[in-house]
N, C-alpha and C positions, 0 to 999 in steps of 0.2 A: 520462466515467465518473461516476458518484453517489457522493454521502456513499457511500450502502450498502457500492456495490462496493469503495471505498477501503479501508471501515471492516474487511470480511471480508480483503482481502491484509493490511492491516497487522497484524489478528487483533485489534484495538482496537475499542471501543465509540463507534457512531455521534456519541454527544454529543462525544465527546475529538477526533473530524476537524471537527466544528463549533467548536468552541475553537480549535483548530489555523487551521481557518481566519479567525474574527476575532481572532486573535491576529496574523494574518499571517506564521505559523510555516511553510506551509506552500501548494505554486503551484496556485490555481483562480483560476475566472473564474464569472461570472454570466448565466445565461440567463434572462432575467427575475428570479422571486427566488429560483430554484432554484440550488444551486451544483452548479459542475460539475467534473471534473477531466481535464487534458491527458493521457495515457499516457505521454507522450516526455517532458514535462517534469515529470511525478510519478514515472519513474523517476528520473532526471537527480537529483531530492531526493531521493527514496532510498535511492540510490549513496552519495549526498557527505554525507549523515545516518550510514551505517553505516562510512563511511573512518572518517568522524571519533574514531568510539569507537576504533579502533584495533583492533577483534576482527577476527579474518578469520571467526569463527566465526557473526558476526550473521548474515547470510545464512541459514545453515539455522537461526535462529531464527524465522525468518518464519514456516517451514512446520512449528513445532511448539509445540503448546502448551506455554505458560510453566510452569504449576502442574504438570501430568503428565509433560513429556516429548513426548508421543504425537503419532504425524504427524497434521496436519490438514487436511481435502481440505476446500480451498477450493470453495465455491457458484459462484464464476464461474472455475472450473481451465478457462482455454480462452484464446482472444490474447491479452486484457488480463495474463494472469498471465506470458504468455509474452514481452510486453512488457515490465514490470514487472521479473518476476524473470531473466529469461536461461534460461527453459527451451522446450525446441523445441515448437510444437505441430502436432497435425496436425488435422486438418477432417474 
């Protein structure tokens, strides 16, 4: 996966997964100098990221903007999300 696609599931801004990443906050790897991310083990951070706060409610925070409220249809709503988030997809 790309910064990009990370940055739209997490609903965060491209430079904040580039931080994340030299800050070593967060699991990529390097394809040349482009970074990239694993599905299984950027879920895997994700999970153990949203236990920690203790919400059960983070989850559906993913899929809604912070400021509004309002649901937000992720640009890549397709494996990667359903990877990511535990939602079924179909082809």
């Amino acid at each position: 996966m790309t910064v990009a696609e990370v940055a739209l599931i997490l609903n965060v801004s491209q430079r904040l997964v580039y931080q994340l990443v030299s800050a070593g906050e967060i699991p990529h790897f390097r394809v040349g100098s482009a970074v990239r991310f694993e599905p299984k083990s950027l879920s895997t951070w994700l999970h153990a990221k949203l236990a920690q706060t203790g919400n059960k409610r983070a989850v559906k925070a993913i899929e809604r903007n912070p400021q509004t409220g309002a649901p937000v249809k992720l640009a890549n709503d397709g494996p990667w999300s359903a990877v990511l988030l535990g939602k079924p997809w179909r082809a």
